[in-house]
C-alpha positions, 0 to 999 in steps of 0.5 A: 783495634778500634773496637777493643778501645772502646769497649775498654772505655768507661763511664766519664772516660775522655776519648780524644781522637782525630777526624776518622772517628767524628762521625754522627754514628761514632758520636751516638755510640760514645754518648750511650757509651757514657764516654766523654769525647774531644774531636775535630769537626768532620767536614761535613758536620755543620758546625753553626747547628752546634750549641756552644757551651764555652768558646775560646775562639771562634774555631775553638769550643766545646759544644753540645751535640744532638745526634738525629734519629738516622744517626743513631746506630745500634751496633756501630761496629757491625755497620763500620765492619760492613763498610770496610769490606764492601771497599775491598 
């Protein structure tokens, strides 16, 4: 089902979702996509090497991400499909 939103998103669309999909991998993939996303942190993201834009407060702003070179996957859902099944 994850797949099918989005490849249904476009452009400027506005993806808000919970922590399960504010990965590194999962935010490269919405910024090639052209997709606008809002996110919890992930718990292992750092959140003071994030460039704040604009804050409301101290744990709320919007912020600028740069993903890194590791981070950066070509086929996401090959990846997550791959992970799936070596849980099972």
């Amino acid at each position: 089902m994850l797949f099918s939103i989005l490849d249904s998103l476009q452009k400027g669309d506005l993806l808000v979702a919970d922590r399960h999909f504010a990965a590194a991998h999962f935010y490269w993939y919405y910024q090639q996509q052209g997709v606008e996303f809002l996110t919890r942190a992930h718990q292992c993201l750092k959140v003071s090497r994030i460039k704040r834009i604009h804050s409301y407060s101290r744990d709320d702003f919007i912020g600028s991400v740069n993903i890194g070179k590791n981070y950066r996957l070509d086929n996401v859902q090959t990846v997550l499909t791959n992970k799936k099944r070596s849980k099972n």
